[in-house]
Structures are given as structure tokens and as C-alpha cells.
N, C-alpha and C positions, 0 to 999 in steps of 0.2 A: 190536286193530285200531287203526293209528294215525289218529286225523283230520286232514285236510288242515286246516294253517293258516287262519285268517280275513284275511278279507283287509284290509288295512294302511289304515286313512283317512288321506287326506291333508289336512294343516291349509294352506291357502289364505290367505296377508300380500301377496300382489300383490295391488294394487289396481286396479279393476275398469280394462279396456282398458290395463293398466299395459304389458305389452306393442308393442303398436303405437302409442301414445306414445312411446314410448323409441326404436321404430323408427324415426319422422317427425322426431323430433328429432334421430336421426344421421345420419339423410340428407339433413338442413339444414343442419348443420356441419358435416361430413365430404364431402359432394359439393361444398361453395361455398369448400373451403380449400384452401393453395394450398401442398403438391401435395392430392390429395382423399387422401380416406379414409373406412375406414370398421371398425367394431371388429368383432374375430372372433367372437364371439356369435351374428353373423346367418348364419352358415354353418350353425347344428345346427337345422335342421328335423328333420324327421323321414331325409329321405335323404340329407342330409346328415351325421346320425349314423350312420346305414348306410355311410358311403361312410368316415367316421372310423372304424367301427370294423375295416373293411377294410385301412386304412392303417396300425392298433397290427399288424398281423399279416404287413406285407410284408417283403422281407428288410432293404430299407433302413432302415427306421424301427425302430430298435435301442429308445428309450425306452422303452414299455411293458413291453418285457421284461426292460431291466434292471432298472425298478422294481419290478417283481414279484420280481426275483432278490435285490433286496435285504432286502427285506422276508418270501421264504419262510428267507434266513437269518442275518436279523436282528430281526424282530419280537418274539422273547422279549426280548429286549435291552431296547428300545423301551419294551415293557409293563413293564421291571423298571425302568425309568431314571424313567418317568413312570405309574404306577398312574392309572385314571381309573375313575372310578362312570360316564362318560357318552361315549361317542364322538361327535363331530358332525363328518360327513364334508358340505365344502363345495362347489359343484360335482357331484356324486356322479356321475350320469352314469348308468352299467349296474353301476357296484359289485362289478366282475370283481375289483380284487385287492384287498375290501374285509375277505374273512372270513380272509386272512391275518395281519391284523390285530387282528379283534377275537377268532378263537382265542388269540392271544397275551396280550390282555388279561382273557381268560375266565380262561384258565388262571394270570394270575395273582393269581385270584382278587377281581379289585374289579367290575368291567364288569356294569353291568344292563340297559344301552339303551344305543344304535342312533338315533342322528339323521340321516339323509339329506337335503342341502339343494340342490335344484334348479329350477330355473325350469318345467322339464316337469314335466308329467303321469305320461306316458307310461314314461318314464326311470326317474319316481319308484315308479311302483305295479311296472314290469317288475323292478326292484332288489326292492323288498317281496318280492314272488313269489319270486324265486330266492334271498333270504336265509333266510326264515320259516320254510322246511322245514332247514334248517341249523345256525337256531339259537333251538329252539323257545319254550327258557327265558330268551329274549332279548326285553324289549320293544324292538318297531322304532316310529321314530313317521318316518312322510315331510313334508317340511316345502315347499310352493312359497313359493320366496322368491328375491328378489334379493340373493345376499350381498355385492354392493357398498353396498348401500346400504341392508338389510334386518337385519342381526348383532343389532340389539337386539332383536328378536324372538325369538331362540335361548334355548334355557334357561341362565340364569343358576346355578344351586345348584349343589354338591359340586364334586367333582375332574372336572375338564373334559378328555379331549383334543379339539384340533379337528385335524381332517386334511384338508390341501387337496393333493392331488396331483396326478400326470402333468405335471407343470412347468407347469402353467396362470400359476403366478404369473409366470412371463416373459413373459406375455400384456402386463404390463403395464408402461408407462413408470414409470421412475426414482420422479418424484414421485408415481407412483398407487400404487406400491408401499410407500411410506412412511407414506401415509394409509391404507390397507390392514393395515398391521402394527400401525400406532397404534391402529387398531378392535379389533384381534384382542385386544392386549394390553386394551383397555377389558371386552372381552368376556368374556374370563378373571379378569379384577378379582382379589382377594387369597386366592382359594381355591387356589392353587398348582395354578391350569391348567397345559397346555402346547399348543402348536401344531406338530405335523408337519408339515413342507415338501417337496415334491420340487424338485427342483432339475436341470436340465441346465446337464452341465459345458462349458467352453470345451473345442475341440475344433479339430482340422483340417480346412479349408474342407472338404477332400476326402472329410469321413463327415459333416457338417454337411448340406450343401448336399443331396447325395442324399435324406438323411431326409424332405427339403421338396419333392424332385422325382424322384418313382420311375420308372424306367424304365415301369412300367404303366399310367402316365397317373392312377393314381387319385388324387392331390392336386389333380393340374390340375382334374380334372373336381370334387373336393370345394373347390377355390377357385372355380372358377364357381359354384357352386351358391351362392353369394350373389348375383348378379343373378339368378337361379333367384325366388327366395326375394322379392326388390325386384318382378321383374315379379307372381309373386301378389298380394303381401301391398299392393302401392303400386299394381295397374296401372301398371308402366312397361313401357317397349319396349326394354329392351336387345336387341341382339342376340349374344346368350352366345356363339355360335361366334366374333363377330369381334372377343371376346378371348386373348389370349395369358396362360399361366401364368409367372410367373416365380419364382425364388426366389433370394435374394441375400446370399450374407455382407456384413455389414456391421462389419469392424473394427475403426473408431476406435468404435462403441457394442457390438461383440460380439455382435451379436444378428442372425439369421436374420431377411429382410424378405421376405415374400409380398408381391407383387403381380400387378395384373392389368394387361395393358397392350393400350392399344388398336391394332388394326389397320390402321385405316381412322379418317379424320376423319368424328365423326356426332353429333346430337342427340339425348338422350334425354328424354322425356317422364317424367315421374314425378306420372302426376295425384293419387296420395294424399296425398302430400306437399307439393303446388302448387306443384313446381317443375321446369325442364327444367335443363338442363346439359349441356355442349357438350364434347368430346373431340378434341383434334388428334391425327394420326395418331401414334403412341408415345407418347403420356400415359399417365404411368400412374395407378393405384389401389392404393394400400398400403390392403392386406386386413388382414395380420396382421404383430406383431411377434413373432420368441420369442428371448426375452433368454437365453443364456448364461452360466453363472457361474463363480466360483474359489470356491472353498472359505472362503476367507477371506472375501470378498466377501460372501455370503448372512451370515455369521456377525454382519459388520459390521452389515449392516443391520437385521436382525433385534435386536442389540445398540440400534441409534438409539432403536426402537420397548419399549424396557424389556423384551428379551425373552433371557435368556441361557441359549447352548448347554448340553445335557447332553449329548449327543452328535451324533455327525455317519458317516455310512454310505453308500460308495460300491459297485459291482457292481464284478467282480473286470479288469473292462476300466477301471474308472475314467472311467467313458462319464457317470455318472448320479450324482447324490446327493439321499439324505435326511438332513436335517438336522432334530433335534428339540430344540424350546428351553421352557425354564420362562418361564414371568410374573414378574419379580421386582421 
């Protein structure tokens, strides 16, 4: 009789209320700058990851599935290009196309642990559970941590790979992405880590833009779910219906720009925060960035931060890439 796996502890480096600190703090600089803003973090509540992972599954939003396509056939590759004793998946999320991965690196022979690194709980213990029975001879450890600001916390020893995927990293501006790469590389230090990247490629407005705006509303309704998310957590008073979803190529930066844009001139209250802010009728709210890339492009930068290509893997549409680079 086989026993059910035990269930995964999660190790806790956020620090106490680190959360809604970080929250009061972006909706003090990001509501008073000019245009506002605000980072896409604050979208995954809990129904908010619901409504995301609705979105990996519609016809428009092609990512998810090319990353998985590239990875069900090229992940031996991967494990054979970059050997690791340690996966640290950042991000992690629900960890759907995570054991296509670490099969590859099971099998080729180095792989003993399973680091999952995310800010939930929920996310974290839900991934545990549906890994454990998968890969029993696998230690998993779940880790809440901030990996902007948290990476020294990670384990340091052996052959490292770190995996941050689903293109998260075009979440982030130019220069955040450079101090990001500079940590990873620190992270990794001289034990001939490596770091996996997903990457979305530049593309035609015309399958960009969809991906950010489905015909079935679900984006729209998972970009609202950030003043969702402001009226609990802050007590404010948006009124979510009388935003509009937008999404917009942006081609002198490349990069697909979420926003919210108002309908009506109004004030909002935000007493967690201690502050109000005022909206003229078509103001908008940049939610989210997601930066696009070239091939070359991601190489370069990855390059800046002491990190050189061993290989680079695209899906057979040339929609998506992962690119995997050493510490050198």
C-alpha cells in the first residue's frame, strides 16, 4: 500500500504584515504619479488566480501552451545542457508545467530537490500536494518569499538551476530587469548555476493584443480585480464597473500595456492608505506591462548580468521562448 505523501512545510522570510506594506506603499506612488500606476502582483488574490488560470486556457492566450510545448520537447536538452542537484522554481504559482522539467532533470540523473518560491500560501502548499505524489523520491521544500527582494534566502550550495517562467520577467521595466539578472547571477555565485527564462517573442499587433483582450471578457474582468482587491484590502470605494479594460501595443517599447481607464470623472477614497485620488473622465491606470522580446535581445541582457547562453528554444509557431543561460 502506497502512503499518501506528508504534507510540505512551508518556510515563512516575509516579514510580519510584509504584504500590506508593500500594498500602502504602491498605492502611494503609483496612484499620485503622473500617469498612475500600479504593479501586477496586486491582481492574484485568490480570484484573481482563478480568473488567471482561466485565461492560460482560452484560445487567445497562446503562451502557456507554447511554453509547455517547448519544454514537453525540449526539456531533456535543458537537463543535459545544465545538470542541477537543486531546481528553484521562482514565482511558482500552481506548478502545472513544472514536473516537465524536473522529469528531465530526474532522469538525468543529478536532481534531489524542488524549491517552490512564492508569496502565497495557498499556491504554495496546492503545488506541494499535486507534486508529492509525482515525485515521491523528490525532496520538495515550499518557500514564502518575495523574489524581488528576498533571493538571498534561497539555498546557496551545489548546482543550482533557477526557473522563472510564463514570461513574468516582461512584467518588468528595462532597468528592473537588470537588477533582477544581477541578483540571479549573485545567487548562483561560482558553482556553475543556471537560470531558465521564459521569454515572449515580438509579434504582430494582431495575436499580441487578443492574448491581453479575449473576446470572453476574462482579462477584463482579471484586470478589474485589482481595485477588487484595493476596496478589501484598503477600504476604498472604487466603483469597478465604471472602469473600462484596455490593452495596447506599444511599439517604440514593444511591450503590451494593460490598463484601466475611467469612465466617468470621480473620487476615490482609499482610507488604508490615507489617501483619496481623483480621476478625470478617460484617465487611465497602467495595471501591467509585458515586455516582448527578440531572441537576441534576452541573450544581450542576460549577457550584461554575467550570464551566458547555453541554449535558446522556441515552440514550432516561434510565438514563445526559453532561453537557458550558465553563471560565468
Amino acid at each position: 500500500m502506497t502512503l499518501p505523501a506528508a504534507p510540505v512545510e512551508i518556510v515563512h522570510y516575509l516579514p510580519a504584515h510584509h504584504l500590506e506594506r508593500s500594498l500602502r506603499a504602491d498605492v502611494r506612488a503609483g496612484l499620485t504619479a503622473v500617469p498612475k500606476t500600479m504593479p501586477p502582483k496586486w491582481f492574484y488574490d485568490r480570484r484573481g488566480s482563478e480568473l488567471f488560470e482561466r485565461i492560460t486556457g482560452l484560445p487567445e492566450y497562446y503562451l502557456t501552451r507554447a511554453e509547455r510545448e517547448i519544454l514537453a520537447r525540449h526539456a531533456p536538452e535543458m537537463a543535459a545542457a545544465c545538470p542541477a542537484e537543486t531546481l528553484i522554481e521562482l514565482g511558482s504559482g500552481s506548478s502545472r508545467k513544472t514536473p516537465l522539467l524536473l522529469s528531465a532533470l530526474k532522469a538525468a540523473g543529478s536532481l534531489r530537490r524542488y524549491v517552490s518560491v512564492d508569496v502565497s500560501d495557498s499556491a504554495l502548499a496546492a503545488a506541494a500536494a499535486s507534486l508529492a505524489p509525482l515525485f515521491p523520491d523528490l525532496t520538495l521544500q515550499a518557500v514564502a518569499a518575495d523574489f524581488e527582494t528576498q533571493l538571498q534566502v534561497l539555498p546557496h550550495e551545489g548546482r543550482r538551476m533557477v526557473a522563472f517562467l510564463g514570461g513574468t520577467i516582461g512584467n518588468l521595466e528595462r532597468a528592473q530587469r537588470a537588477v533582477f539578472l544581477r541578483n540571479i547571477r549573485q545567487l548562483l555565485g561560482p558553482g556553475g548555476g543556471s537560470l531558465l527564462v521564459g521569454t515572449d517573442l515580438v509579434k504582430p499587433a494582431g495575436i499580441l493584443v487578443p492574448a491581453y483582450d479575449d473576446a470572453a471578457g476574462v482579462t477584463a474582468d482579471f484586470n478589474r480585480n485589482l481595485l477588487r482587491v484595493l476596496n478589501r484590502e484598503l477600504g476604498a470605494d472604487f466603483d469597478v464597473e465604471a472602469f473600462d479594460h484596455a490593452a495596447v501595443w506599444n511599439p517604440a517599447e514593444e511591450r503590451i500595456e494593460m490598463r484601466l481607464r475611467a469612465t466617468r470623472p470621480m473620487q476615490v477614497n482609499l482610507p488604508g492608505a490615507d489617501l483619496t485620488v481623483g480621476f478625470e473622465q478617460g484617465e487611465e491606470l497602467l495595471t501591467e506591462i509585458s515586455a516582448k522580446f527578440r531572441p537576441e535581445g534576452i541573450a544581450a541582457e542576460l549577457a550584461e548580468a554575467g550570464l551566458e547562453v547555453a541554449g535558446q528554444w522556441t515552440d514550432a509557431g516561434g510565438r514563445f521562448a526559453m532561453t537557458l543561460a550558465r553563471a560565468v
